[in-house]
N, C-alpha and C positions, 0 to 999 in steps of 0.2 A: 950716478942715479940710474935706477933700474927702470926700465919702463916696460910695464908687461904687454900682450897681446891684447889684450881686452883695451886697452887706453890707445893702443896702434889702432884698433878696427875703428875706433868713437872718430878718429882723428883723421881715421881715410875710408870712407864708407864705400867709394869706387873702389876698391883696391883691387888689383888682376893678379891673380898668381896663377901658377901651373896647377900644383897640386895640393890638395888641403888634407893632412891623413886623420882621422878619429877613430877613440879607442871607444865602435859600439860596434852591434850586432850589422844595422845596415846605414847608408843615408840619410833615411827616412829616420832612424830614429837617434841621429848624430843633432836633427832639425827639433828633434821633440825635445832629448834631452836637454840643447842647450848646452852642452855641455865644451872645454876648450877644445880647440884642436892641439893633436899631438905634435904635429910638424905641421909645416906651412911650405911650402917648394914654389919659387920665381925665378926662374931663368934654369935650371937645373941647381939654383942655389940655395939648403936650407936660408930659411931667414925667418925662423921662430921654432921654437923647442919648448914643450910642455909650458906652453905660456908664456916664455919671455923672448922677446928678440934677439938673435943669432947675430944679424947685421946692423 
């Protein structure tokens, strides 16, 4: 069973990561579009890719 990112964030709303990458123009509009993230980086270790969990 796959579990995507979007089902990960519902299920840990603290969650701390290093790094969150988006495929937009800035931040700001990473926040408007809504849109997933590309990668997700915690500990120096992917742990999510174009939506689904890595780890």
């Amino acid at each position: 069973m796959t579990r995507t990112l979007d089902a990960w964030f519902d299920l840990a709303t603290d969650l701390d990561v290093d790094l969150v990458v988006h495929d937009s123009l800035s931040r700001q509009w990473a926040i408007v579009e809504g849109n997933q993230p590309r990668v997700v980086i915690k500990d120096g270790t992917v742990v999510a890719r174009d939506g689904e969990l890595v780890a």
